[in-house]
N, C-alpha and C positions, 0 to 999 in steps of 0.2 A: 306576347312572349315568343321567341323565337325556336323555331320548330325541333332543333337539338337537343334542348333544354324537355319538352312534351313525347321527344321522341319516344314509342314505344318498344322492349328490349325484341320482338320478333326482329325491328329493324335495326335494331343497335348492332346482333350476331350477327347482319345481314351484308352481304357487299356495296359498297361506297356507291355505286349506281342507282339500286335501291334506296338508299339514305337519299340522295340528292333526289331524288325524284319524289320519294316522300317530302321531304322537306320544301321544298320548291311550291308543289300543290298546295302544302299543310299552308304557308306563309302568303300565298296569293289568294285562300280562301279566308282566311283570318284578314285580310282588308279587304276582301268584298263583305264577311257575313260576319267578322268578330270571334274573337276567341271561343272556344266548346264544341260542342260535339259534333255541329256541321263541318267545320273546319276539317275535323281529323276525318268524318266520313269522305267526303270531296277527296282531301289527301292519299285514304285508302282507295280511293275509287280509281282515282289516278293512276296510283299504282300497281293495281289488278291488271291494268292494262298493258303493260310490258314486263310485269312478275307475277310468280304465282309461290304460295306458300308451303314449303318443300319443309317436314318437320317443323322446328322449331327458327325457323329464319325465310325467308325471301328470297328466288333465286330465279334469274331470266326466264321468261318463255322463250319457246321457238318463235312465234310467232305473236303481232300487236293484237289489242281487240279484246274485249270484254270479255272476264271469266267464268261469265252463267249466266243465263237469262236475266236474270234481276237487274244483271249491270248496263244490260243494253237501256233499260228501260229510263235510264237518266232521274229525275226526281220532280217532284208535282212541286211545279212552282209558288202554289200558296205555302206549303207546310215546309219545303228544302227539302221532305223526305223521299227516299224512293219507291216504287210501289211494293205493294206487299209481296208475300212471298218468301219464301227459302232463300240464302246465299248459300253459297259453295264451300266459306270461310275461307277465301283466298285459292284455294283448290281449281286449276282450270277444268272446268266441266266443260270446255269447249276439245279440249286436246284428244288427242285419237286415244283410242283404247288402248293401243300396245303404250305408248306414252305413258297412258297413267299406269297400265301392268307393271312398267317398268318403276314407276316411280312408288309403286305396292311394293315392291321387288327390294328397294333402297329402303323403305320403313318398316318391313319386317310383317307388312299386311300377311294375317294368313288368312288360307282360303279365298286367294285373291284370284287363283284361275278359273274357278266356279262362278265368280262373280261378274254380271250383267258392268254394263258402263255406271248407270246409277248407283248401283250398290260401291262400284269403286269408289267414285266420287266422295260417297257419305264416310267409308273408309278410311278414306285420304285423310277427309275434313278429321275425323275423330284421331287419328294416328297424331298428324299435325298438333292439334289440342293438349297430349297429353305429352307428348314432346316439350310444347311450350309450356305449359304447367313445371315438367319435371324441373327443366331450364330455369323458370323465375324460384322455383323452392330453393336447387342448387346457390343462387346467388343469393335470397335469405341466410343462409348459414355460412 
């Protein structure tokens, strides 16, 4: 099935750069590994690497390169999985601090000047989350 059709709505909101680039990875991992869940993880995995997850959509890094440990670690080749571990949920836990302050700043983080790089990060992730929650409800109704 073609990656448009599976696209998920974080990247539906998201700009056309994001989409093709999802879609791109989604469809070259669907003919190496097959339609499911590898496919769309590879796709996202692709994509962490020149976006990060700003709210409820996808929107450029500064910079290429993997956005949390997890992602550097690529995937154990018997299982396709990646190693265990926490992800970031799209969140660059690679970006400086003022970066993400800033990007606490855009989602309405509070008590984000208190907060260590870690604690922003899980912020981010959680902020992000109910954003895209609120976002898929809005489109139910």
């Amino acid at each position: 099935m073609p990656a448009k059709d599976e696209m998920p709505s974080t990247l539906q909101r998201s700009p056309d750069k994001a989409q093709r680039t999802w879609s791109k990875a989604h469809d070259s991992a669907v003919e190496t590994y097959g339609e499911g869940e590898r496919a769309h993880r590879t796709a996202f995995a692709a994509l962490k690497h020149t976006h990060q997850k700003v709210g409820d959509h996808w929107e450029p890094k500064n910079g290429k390169g993997p956005s949390d440990e997890r992602a550097k670690g690529g995937v154990d080749p018997k299982t396709g999985k990646p190693p265990g571990g926490k992800t970031a949920g799209g969140v660059d836990a690679n970006a400086s601090k003022q970066e993400l302050l800033d990007q606490a700043r855009k989602l309405g983080v509070r008590g984000r000047s208190s907060m260590n790089k870690a604690e922003l990060v899980e912020a981010l992730r959680k902020a992000s989350d109910r954003q895209t929650r609120k976002a898929r409800e809005r489109k139910k109704s």
